[in-house]
C-alpha positions as CSV (number, residue, x, y, z in Angstrom):
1,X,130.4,87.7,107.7
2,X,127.7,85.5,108.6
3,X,129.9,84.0,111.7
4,X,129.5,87.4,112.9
5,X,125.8,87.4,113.4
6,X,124.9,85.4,116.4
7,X,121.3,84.6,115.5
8,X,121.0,81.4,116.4
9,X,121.9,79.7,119.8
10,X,122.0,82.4,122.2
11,X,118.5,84.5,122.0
12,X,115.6,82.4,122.0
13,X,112.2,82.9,119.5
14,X,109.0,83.6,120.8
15,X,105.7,83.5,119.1
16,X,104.5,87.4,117.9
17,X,102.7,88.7,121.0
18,X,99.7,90.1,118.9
19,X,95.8,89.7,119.0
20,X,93.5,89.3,116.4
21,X,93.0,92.3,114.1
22,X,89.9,92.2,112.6
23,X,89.4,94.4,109.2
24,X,85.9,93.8,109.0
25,X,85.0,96.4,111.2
26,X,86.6,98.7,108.6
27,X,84.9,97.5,105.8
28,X,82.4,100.4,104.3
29,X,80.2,99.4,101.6
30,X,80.2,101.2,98.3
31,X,76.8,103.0,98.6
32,X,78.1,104.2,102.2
33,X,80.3,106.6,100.3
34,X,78.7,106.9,97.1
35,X,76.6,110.2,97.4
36,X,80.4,111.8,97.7
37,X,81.1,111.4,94.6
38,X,78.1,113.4,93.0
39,X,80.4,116.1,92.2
40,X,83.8,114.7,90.9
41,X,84.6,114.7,87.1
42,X,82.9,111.9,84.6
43,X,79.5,112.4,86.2
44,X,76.4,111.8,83.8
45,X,75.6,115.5,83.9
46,X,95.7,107.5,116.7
47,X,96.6,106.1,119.4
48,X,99.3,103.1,119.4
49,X,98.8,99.0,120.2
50,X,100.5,98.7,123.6
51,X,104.3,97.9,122.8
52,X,105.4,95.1,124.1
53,X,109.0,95.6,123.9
54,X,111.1,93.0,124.6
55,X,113.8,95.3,126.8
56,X,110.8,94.3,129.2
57,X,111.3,91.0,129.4
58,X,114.8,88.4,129.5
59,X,113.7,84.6,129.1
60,X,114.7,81.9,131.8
61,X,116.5,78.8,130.8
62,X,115.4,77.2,133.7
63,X,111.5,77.3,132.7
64,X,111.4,78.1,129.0
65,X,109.1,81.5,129.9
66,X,109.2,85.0,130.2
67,X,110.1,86.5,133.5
68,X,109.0,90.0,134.2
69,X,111.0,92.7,135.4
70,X,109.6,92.6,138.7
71,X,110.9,88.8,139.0
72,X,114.1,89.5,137.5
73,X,117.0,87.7,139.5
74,X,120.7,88.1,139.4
75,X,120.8,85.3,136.8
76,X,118.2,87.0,134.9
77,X,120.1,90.4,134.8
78,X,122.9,88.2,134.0
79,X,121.0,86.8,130.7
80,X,119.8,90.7,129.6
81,X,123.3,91.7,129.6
82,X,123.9,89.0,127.3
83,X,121.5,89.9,124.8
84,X,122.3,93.7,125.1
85,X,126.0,92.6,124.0
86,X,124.1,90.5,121.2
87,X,122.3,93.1,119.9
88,X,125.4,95.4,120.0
89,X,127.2,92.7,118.3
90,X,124.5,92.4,115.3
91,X,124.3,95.6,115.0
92,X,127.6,95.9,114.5
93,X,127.7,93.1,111.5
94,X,124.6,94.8,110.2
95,X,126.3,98.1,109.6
96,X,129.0,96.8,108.1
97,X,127.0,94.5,105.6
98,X,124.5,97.3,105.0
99,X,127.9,99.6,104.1
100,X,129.9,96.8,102.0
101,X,126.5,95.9,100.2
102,X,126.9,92.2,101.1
103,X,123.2,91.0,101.2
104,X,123.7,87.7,102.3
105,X,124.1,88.8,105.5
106,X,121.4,91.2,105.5
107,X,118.8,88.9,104.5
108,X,119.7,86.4,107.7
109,X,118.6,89.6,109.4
110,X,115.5,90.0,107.2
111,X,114.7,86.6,108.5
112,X,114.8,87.2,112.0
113,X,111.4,88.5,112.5
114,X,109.5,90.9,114.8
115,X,109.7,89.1,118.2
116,X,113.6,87.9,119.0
117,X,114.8,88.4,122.4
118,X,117.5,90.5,121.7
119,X,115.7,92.8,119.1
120,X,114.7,95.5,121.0
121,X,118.0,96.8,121.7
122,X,119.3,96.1,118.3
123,X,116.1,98.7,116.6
124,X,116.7,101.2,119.1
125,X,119.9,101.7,117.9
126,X,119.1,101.8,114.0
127,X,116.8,104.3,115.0
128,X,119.3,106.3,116.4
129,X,121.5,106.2,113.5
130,X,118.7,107.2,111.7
131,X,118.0,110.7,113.2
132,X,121.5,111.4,112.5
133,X,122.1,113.5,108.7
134,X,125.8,112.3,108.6
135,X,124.6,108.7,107.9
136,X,126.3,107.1,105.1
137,X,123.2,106.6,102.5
138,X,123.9,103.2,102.1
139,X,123.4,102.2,105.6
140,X,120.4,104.6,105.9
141,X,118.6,102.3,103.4
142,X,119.2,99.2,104.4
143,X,118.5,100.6,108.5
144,X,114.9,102.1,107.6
145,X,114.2,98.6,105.5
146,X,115.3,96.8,108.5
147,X,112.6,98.3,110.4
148,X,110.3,98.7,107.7
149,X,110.4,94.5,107.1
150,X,110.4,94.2,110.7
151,X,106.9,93.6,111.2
152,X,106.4,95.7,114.0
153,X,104.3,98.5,114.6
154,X,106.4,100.1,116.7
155,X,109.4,100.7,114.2
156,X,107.0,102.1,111.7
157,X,105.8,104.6,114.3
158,X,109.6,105.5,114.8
159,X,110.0,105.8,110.6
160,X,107.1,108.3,110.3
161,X,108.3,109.8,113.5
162,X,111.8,110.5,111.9
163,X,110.6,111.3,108.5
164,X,108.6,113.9,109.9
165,X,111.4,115.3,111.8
166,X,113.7,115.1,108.7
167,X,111.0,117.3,106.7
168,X,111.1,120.0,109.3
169,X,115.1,120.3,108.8
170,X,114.4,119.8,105.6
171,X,117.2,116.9,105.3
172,X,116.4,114.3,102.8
173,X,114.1,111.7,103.9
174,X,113.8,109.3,100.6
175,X,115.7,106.2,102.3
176,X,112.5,106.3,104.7
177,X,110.2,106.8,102.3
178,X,110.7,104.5,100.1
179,X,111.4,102.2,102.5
180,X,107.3,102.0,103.9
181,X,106.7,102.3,100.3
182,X,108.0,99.2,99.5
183,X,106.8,98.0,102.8
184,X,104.1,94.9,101.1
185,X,106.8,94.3,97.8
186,X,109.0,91.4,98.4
187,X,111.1,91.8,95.7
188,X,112.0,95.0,96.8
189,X,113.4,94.0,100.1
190,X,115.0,90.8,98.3
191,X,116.9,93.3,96.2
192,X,118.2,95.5,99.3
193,X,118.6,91.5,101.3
194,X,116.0,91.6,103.7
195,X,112.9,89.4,103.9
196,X,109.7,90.9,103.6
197,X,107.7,91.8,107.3
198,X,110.4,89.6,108.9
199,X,109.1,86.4,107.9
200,X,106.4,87.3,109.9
201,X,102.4,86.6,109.6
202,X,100.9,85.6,112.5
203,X,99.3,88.7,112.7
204,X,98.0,89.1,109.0
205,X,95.0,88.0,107.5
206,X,94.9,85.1,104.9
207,X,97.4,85.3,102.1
208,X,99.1,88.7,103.7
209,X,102.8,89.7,104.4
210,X,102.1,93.2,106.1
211,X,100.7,92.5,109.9
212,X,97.5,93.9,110.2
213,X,98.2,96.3,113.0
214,X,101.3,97.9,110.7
215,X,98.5,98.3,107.9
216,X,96.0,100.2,110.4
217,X,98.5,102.3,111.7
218,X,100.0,103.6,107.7
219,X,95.5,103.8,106.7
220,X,95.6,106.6,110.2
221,X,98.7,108.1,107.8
222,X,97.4,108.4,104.5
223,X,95.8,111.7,104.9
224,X,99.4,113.1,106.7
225,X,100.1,116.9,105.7
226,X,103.8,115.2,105.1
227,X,103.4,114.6,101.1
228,X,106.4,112.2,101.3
229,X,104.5,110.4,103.8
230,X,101.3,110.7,102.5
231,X,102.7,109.3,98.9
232,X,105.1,106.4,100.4
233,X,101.9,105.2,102.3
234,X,99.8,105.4,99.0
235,X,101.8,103.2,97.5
236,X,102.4,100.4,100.0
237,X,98.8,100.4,100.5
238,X,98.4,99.9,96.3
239,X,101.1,97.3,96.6
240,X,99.5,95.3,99.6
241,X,96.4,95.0,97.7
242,X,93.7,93.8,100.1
243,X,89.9,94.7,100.6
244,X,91.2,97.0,103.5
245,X,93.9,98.3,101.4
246,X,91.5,99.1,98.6
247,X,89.1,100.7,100.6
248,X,91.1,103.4,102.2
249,X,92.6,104.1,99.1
250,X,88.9,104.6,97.6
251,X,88.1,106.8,100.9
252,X,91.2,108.7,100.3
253,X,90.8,109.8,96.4
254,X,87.0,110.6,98.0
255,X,88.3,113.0,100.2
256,X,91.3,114.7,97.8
257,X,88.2,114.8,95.4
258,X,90.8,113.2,93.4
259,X,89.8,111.2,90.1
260,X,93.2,110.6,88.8
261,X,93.4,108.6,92.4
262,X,97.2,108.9,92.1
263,X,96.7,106.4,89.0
264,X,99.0,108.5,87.0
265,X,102.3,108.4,89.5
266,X,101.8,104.7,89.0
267,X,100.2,104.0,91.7
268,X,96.6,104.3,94.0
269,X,93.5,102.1,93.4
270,X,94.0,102.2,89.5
271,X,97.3,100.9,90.0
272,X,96.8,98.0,92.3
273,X,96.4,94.6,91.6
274,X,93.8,93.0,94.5
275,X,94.8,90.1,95.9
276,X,91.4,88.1,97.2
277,X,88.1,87.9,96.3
278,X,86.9,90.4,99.0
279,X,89.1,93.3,97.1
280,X,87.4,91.4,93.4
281,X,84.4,91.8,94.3
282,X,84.3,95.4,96.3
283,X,86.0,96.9,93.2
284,X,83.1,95.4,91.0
285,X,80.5,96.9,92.8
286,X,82.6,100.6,92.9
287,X,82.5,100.1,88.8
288,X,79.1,99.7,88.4
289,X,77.9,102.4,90.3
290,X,79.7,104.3,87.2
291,X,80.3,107.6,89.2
292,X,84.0,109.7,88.6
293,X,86.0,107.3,90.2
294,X,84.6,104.3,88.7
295,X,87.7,104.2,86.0
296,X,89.9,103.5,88.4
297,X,88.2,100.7,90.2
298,X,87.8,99.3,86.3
299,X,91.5,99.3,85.6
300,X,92.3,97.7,89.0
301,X,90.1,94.6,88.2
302,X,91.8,94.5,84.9
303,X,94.7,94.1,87.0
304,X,93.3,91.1,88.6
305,X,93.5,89.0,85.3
306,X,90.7,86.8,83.7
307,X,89.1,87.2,86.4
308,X,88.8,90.5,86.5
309,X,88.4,91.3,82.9
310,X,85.3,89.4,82.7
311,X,83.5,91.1,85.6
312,X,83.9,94.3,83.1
313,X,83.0,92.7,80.5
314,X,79.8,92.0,82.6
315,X,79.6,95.1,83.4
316,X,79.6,97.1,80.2
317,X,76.9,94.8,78.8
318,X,74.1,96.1,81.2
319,X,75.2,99.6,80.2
320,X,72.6,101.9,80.7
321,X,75.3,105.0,79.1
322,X,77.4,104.5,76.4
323,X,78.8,107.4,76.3
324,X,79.9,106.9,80.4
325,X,81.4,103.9,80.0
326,X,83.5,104.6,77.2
327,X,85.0,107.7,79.4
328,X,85.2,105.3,82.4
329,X,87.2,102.8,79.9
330,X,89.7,105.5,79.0
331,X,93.2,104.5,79.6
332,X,92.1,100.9,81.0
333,X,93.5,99.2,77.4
334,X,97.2,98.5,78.6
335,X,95.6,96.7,82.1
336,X,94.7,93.7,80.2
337,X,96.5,90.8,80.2
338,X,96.3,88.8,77.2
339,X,96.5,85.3,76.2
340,X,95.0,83.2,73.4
341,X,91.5,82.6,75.0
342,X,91.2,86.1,76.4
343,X,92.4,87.2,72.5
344,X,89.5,85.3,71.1
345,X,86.9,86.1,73.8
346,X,87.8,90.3,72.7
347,X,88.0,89.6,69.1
348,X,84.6,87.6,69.0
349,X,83.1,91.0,71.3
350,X,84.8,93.1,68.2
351,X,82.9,92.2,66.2
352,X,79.7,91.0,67.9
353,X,79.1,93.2,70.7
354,X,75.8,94.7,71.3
355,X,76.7,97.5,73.3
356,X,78.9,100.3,71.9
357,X,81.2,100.6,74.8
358,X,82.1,96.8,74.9
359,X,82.5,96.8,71.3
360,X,85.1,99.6,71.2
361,X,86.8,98.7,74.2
362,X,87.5,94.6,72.4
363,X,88.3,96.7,69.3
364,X,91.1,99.0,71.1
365,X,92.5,96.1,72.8
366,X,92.7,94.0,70.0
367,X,94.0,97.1,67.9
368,X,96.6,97.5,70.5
369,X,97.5,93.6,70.2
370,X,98.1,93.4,66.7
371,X,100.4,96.3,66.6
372,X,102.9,94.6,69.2
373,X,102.3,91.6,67.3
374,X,103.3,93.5,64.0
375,X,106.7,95.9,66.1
376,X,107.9,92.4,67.1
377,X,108.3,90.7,63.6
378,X,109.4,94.4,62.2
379,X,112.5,93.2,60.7
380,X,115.2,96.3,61.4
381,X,118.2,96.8,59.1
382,X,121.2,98.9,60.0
383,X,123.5,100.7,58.6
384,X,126.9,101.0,60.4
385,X,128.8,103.6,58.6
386,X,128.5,105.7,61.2
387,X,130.4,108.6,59.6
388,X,127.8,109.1,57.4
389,X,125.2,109.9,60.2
390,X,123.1,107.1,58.0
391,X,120.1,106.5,61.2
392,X,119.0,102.8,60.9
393,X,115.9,102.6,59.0
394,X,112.5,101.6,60.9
């Protein structure tokens, strides 16, 4: 199969078009939103980036740059016909992998990124496929990862475009879904074959693999009246885990007046794990302003490791409230990770710790650490006449 996928050797790579997208204009502190939460639970009383499509352009051989439309010869035209018969001919491979399942030649496609020559035409027709309900389901998943991965804006726009559509003929839209759900989990796409964002980061900041522009345009979708929509984007944000992803979830669970924040469907700001020391150290200061969301800003540093669980350690010794914080520790046991130093750090606060909230908090954890300890040398005995209904003893 992979003979069939002309991806090297007759379209040529170009660098992502794609300016710098700054977060930091995003970035709202803490105490700009904090006067919101007075009243939640657990208190102590769009317009699109230009598209720059690459039907637009076909690239000379003759002098290794883009020639636009208006300068198109007959060579040129000669050269987009080409592609257009690549495209047709990848797609064709594609749909065929995608319905046999073979992933190796759906990841070389994964690979390919968001700015090959012969792309364009290639998307436009998964798209199309897309809209249609008679789709096989295996080829609707691995299309709407395809353009998911992609790394471009534009093929999210058309996923929320078709999801939305879907919803109104109320045909089943969960291939989409979970497809921008899983939109910042590499392993995910590995499992379907594709690469994650196409390989692509040129547009990201520091240690991403969602482009920046993709992430501003799902933050503009999180509030959608779609709840498919709303959820899938939800939980790519929780999975992408940066500063930007943590505040708009934050900003979110503000505005739903939300203080389960999603945490229980496994995901929201509870459930993410923050990637940099931006995210660290905004969730630390959401903690310890100890207002009804502050649990879930608490279990996401937990998520963070060491790191994390000594910031709330830190933060339960100034405790002015004992009683808050062992409401705001509810539920946050299971989020620590444990190894020998973090087992004797928690065992030495069991049984030292000033502060009553600290104290129980090491206590549960270590509680919770001795019993798995204690289920994993059980030693289980069976009894295999099964015609006597005997259960095995535990």
């Amino acid at each position: 199969m992979k003979n069939n996928i002309l991806l090297t050797g007759i379209a040529a790579f170009t660098s992502a078009i794609y300016g710098s997208w700054y977060l930091n204009s995003k970035q709202k502190t803490p105490e700009a939103v904090s006067q919101k939460v007075a009243s939640l639970g657990l208190n102590k009383d769009s317009s699109w980036p230009e598209n720059n499509s690459n039907s637009r352009f076909v690239l000379s051989d003759k002098s290794n740059s883009y020639v636009p439309d208006s300068k198109i010869t007959e060579e040129n035209q000669i050269e987009r016909g080409e592609l257009e018969r690549v495209a047709d001919r990848n797609y064709k491979s594609f749909a065929e992998a995608a319905l046999k399942g073979d992933k190796d030649v759906l990841k070389n496609f994964g690979d390919v990124g968001p700015s090959c020559e012969w792309c364009g035409k290639f998307y436009e027709q998964l798209n199309k496929d897309l809209q249609s309900p008679d789709l096989d389901p295996k080829q609707r998943t691995a299309f709407a990862r395809a353009m998911a991965s992609s790394g471009r804006v534009d093929n999210i726009q058309r996923l929320v475009d078709n999801i939305n559509s879907a919803s109104i003929r109320r045909e089943p839209v969960g291939e989409m879904t979970e497809a921008i759900a899983h939109i910042a989990d590499p392993t995910s796409q590995n499992d379907a074959g594709l690469g994650a964002s196409g390989g692509n980061t040129e547009n990201t900041s520091s240690g991403d693999t969602v482009p920046n522009d993709v992430l501003d345009y799902l933050s503009e979708h999180i509030n959608d009246k779609n709840p498919y929509l709303r959820e899938a984007v939800v939980s790519a944000l929780t999975k992408e885990g940066s500063l930007f992803a943590a505040q708009t979830l934050y900003e979110h669970s503000l505005l739903m007046a939300d203080i389960d924040g999603y945490y229980s469907e496994g995901m929201g700001i509870g459930a993410m794990k923050p990637k940099d020391e931006a995210a660290v150290n905004y969730l630390e200061k959401l903690a310890a302003e100890r207002n009804g969301l502050s649990h879930l800003a608490i279990k996401a540093l937990l998520n963070s490791g060491v790191d994390g669980l000594n910031k709330v350690i830190s933060i339960l010794k100034t405790s002015p409230d004992p009683e808050f914080d062992r409401k705001m520790m509810h539920n946050a046991v299971d989020r620590v990770k444990l190894d020998k130093n973090t087992v004797d750090t928690l065992e030495s606060l069991a049984k030292g710790a000033t502060q009553p909230a600290l104290q129980d908090f090491a206590s549960q954890v270590i509680n919770e650490h001795q019993t798995q300890i204690n289920n994993l040398n059980k030693k289980f005995e069976f009894n295999f006449d099964f015609e006597s209904g005997a259960a095995p003893p535990y």
